[in-house]
VMD Tcl script that draws the C-alpha trace (Angstrom):
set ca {
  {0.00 0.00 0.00}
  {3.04 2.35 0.95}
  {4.56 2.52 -2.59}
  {1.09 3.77 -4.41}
  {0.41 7.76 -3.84}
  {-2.07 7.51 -1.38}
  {-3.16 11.18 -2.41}
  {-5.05 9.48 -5.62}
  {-7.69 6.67 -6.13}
  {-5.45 3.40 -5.51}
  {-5.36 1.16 -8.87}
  {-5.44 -2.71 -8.69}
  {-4.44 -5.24 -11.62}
  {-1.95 -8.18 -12.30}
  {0.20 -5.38 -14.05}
  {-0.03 -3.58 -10.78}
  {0.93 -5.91 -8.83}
  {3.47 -8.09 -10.74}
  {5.27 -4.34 -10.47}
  {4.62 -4.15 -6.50}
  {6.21 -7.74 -6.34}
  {9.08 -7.16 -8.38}
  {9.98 -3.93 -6.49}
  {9.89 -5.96 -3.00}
  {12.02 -8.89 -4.63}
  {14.67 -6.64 -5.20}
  {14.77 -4.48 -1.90}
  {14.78 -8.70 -0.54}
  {17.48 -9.80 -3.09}
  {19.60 -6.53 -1.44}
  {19.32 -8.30 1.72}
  {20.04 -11.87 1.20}
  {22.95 -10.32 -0.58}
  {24.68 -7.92 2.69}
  {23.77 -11.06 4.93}
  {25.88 -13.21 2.88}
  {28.97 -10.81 1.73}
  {28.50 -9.34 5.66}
  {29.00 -13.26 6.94}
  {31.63 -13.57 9.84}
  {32.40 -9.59 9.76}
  {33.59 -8.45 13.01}
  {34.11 -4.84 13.78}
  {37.54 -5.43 14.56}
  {37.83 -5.33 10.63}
  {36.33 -2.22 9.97}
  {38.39 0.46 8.19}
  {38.39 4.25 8.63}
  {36.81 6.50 5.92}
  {40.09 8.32 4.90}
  {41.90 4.50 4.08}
  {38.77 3.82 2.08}
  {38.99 3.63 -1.67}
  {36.95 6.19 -3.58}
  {34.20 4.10 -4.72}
  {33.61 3.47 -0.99}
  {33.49 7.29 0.05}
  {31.04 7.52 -2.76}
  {29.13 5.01 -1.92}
  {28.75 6.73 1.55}
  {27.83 9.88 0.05}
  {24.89 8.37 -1.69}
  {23.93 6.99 1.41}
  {23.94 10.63 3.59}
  {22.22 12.08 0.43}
  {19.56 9.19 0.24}
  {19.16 9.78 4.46}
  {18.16 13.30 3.87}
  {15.91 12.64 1.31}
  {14.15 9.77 3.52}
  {13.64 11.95 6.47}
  {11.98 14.68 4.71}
  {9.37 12.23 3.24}
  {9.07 10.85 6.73}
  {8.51 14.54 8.02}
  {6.09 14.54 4.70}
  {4.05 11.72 5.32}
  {5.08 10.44 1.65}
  {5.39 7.16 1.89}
  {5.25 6.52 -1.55}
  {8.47 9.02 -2.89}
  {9.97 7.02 0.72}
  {9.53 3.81 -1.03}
  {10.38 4.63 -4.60}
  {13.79 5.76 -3.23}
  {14.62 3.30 -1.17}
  {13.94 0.72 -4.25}
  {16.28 2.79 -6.50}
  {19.34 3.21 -4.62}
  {19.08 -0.82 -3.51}
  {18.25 -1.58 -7.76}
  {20.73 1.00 -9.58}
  {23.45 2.38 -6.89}
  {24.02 -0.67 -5.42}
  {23.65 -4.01 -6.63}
  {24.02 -2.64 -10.82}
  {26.77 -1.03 -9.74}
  {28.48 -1.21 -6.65}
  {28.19 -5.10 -5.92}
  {28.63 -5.51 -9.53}
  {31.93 -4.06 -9.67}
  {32.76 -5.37 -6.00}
  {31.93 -8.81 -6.28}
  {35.75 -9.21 -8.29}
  {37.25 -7.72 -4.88}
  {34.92 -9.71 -2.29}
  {35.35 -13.20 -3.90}
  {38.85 -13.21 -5.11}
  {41.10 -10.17 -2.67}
  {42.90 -11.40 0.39}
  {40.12 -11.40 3.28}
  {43.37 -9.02 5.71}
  {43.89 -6.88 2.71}
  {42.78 -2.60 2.93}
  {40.17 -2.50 -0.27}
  {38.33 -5.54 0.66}
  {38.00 -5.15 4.01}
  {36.70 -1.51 2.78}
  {34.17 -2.89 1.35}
  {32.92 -4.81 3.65}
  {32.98 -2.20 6.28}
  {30.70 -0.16 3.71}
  {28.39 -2.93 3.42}
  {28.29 -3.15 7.56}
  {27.34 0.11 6.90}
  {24.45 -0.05 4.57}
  {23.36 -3.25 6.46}
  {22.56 -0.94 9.20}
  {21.17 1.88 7.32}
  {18.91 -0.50 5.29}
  {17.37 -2.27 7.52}
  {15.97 0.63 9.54}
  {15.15 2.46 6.45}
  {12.76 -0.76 5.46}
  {11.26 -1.20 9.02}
  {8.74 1.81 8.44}
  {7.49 0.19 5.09}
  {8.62 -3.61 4.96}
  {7.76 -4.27 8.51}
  {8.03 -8.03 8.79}
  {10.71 -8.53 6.12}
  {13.08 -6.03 8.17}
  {12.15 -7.50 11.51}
  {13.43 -11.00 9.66}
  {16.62 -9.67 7.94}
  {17.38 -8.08 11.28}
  {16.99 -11.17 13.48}
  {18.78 -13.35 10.64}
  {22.07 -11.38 11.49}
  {21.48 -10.22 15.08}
  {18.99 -13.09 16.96}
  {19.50 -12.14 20.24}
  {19.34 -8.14 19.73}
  {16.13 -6.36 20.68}
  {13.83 -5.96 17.61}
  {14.65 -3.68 14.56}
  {11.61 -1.40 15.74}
  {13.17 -0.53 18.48}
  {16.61 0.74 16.97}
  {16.96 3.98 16.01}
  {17.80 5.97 12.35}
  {21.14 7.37 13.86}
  {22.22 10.76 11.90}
  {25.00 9.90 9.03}
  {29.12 11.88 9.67}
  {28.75 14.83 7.83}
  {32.43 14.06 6.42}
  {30.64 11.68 3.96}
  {29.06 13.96 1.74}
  {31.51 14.96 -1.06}
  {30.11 16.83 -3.88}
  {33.46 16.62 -5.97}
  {33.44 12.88 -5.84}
  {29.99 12.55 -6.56}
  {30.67 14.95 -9.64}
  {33.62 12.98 -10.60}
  {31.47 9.87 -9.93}
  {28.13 10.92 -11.78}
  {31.01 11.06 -15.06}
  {32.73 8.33 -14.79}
  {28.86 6.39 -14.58}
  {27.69 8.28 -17.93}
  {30.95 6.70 -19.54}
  {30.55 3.38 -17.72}
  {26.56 3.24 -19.80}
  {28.52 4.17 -23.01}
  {31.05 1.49 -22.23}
  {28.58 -1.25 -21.20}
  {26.58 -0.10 -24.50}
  {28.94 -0.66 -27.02}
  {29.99 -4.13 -25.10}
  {26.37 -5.64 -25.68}
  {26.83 -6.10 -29.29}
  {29.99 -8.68 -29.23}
  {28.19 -10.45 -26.91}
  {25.02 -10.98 -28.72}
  {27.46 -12.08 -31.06}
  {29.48 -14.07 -28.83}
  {32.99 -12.57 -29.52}
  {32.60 -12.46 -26.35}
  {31.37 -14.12 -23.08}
  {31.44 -10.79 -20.62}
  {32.56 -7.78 -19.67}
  {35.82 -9.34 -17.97}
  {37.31 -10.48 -21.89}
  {36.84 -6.82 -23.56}
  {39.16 -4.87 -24.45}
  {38.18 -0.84 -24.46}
  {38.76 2.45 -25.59}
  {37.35 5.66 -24.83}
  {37.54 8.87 -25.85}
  {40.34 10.96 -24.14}
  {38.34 14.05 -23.32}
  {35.84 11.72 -21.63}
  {37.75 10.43 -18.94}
  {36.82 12.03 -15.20}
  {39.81 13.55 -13.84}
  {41.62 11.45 -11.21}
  {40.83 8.02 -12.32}
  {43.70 6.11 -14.39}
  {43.43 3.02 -16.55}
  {43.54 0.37 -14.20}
  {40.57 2.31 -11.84}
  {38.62 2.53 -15.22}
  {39.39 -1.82 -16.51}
  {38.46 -2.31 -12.44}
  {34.90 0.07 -12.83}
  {34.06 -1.28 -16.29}
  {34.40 -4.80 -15.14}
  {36.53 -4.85 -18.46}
  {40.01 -6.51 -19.30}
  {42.02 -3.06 -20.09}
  {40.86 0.26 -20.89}
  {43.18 2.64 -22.92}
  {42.07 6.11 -24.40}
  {42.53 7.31 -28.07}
  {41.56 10.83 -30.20}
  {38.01 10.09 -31.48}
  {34.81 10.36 -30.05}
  {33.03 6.98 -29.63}
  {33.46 3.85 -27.45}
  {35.34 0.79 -28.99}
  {35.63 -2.54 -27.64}
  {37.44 -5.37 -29.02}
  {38.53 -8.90 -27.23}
  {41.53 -8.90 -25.16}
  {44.26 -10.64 -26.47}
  {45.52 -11.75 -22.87}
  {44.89 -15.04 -21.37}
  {42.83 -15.62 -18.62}
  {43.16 -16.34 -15.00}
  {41.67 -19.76 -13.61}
  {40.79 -17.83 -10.66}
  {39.43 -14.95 -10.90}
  {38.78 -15.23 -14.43}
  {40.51 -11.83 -15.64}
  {42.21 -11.87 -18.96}
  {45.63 -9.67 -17.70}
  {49.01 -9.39 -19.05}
  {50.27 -10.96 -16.22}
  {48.54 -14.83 -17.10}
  {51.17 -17.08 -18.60}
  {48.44 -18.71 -20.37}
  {44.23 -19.67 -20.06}
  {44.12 -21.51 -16.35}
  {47.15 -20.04 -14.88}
  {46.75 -17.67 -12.05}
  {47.50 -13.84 -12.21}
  {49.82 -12.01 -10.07}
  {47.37 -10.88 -7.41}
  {46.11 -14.25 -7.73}
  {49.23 -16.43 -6.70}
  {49.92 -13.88 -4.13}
  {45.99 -14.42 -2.94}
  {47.02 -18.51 -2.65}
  {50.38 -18.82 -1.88}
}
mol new
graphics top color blue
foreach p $ca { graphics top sphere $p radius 0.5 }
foreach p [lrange $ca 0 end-1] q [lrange $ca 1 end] { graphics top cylinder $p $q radius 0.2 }
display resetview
């Protein structure tokens, strides 16, 4: 009932309510995702915000923006603006692109090493955020998420929405950010095509090249391969996205093609280190 404007006659249909169910599969998808990437995270682990990588400090400034916008349609009564925004940020800021991009990091870094443990301090993070943010509108699924990670803490409707460090919000990297995102669409864009034609099999085998004046300032090629989920990125003169398949061979771990692989199976340099 929450995510239908409540100002308006309420509409009913299978249409209507396919929609309704696909929007609360997604916020529960979010879930079942932090519960699993959050599993056996101790605070001892955490990381402070200045050693975090910047696609962590972004990710926190979308969060402090999304908390203001939440509490003024809680001082609004708008339940329904509450509950579109709360679906967005879980659908396109976080799992298309941040857990997209950070699965790579979470699955295959070194569990003691800086970025992942970054990551997973973030996700701590938006755990806790989250789940309070869903209690108003997804009362029973928040109360379950909630218990699922914490059984013997008091109920979720009894925690409070703490206020967000003010240090998170960054409007420079969010600038820098919001670029870099409008590339990453051309990018994935002009990937889609070789795979419909099977030149190749993801993201991780393409090799691409964008535009010079395009790039956001302060991100270098291995940030961009790492953001684009692509095997290298290099710039040239012209205007348009190109994407070819890498020549490299690809790692039997993390499944990379990188300069580093001796040959298809073989394990990459961060890789070996990772095992050994």
């Amino acid at each position: 009932a929450l995510s239908v404007d409540s100002t308006m006659d309420h509409r009913i249909g299978d249409e209507i309510l396919k929609g309704v169910a696909d929007q609360y599969r997604k916020l529960r998808n979010t879930f079942r995702y932090l519960l699993g990437a959050l599993e056996g995270y101790e605070a001892s682990e955490a990381v402070d915000y200045a050693e975090m990588p910047e696609l962590e400090r972004y990710t926190l400034h979308q969060l402090a923006e999304l908390d203001g916008k939440l509490r003024q349609c809680i001082a609004d009564y708008d339940f329904n603006e509450y509950t579109r925004l709360l679906t967005e940020f879980a659908n396109e800021d976080l799992s298309a692109f941040l857990f997209d991009i950070r699965k790579d990091r979470l699955y295959c870094d070194d569990p003691a090493w800086v970025e992942r443990r970054a990551y997973r301090t973030v996700l701590d993070t938006l755990f806790h955020a989250l789940v309070r943010y869903a209690a108003p509108v997804l009362v029973f699924t928040a109360e379950e998420v909630w218990t699922t990670r914490f059984p013997d803490a008091k109920s979720i409707h009894l925690q409070q929405i703490d206020p967000l460090p003010g240090e998170w919000t960054d409007e420079a990297l969010a600038t820098r950010f919001a670029a870099l995102r409008e590339l990453r669409e051309d990018v994935t864009e002009a990937i889609e095509p070789l795979r419909r034609e099977k030149t190749i099999r993801s993201s991780n085998e393409a090799a691409v090249s964008v535009p010079k004046g395009a790039v956001p300032e302060g991100f270098d090629m291995g940030d961009l391969a790492e953001l684009f989920i692509a095997a290298s990125v290099s710039t040239h003169e012209g205007e348009r996205v190109t994407v070819s398949r890498s020549s490299d061979n690809k790692c039997g771990r993390c499944w990379r093609l990188l300069p580093s692989v001796s040959e298809d199976g073989e394990l990459c340099d961060r890789c070996e280190e990772v095992v050994n």
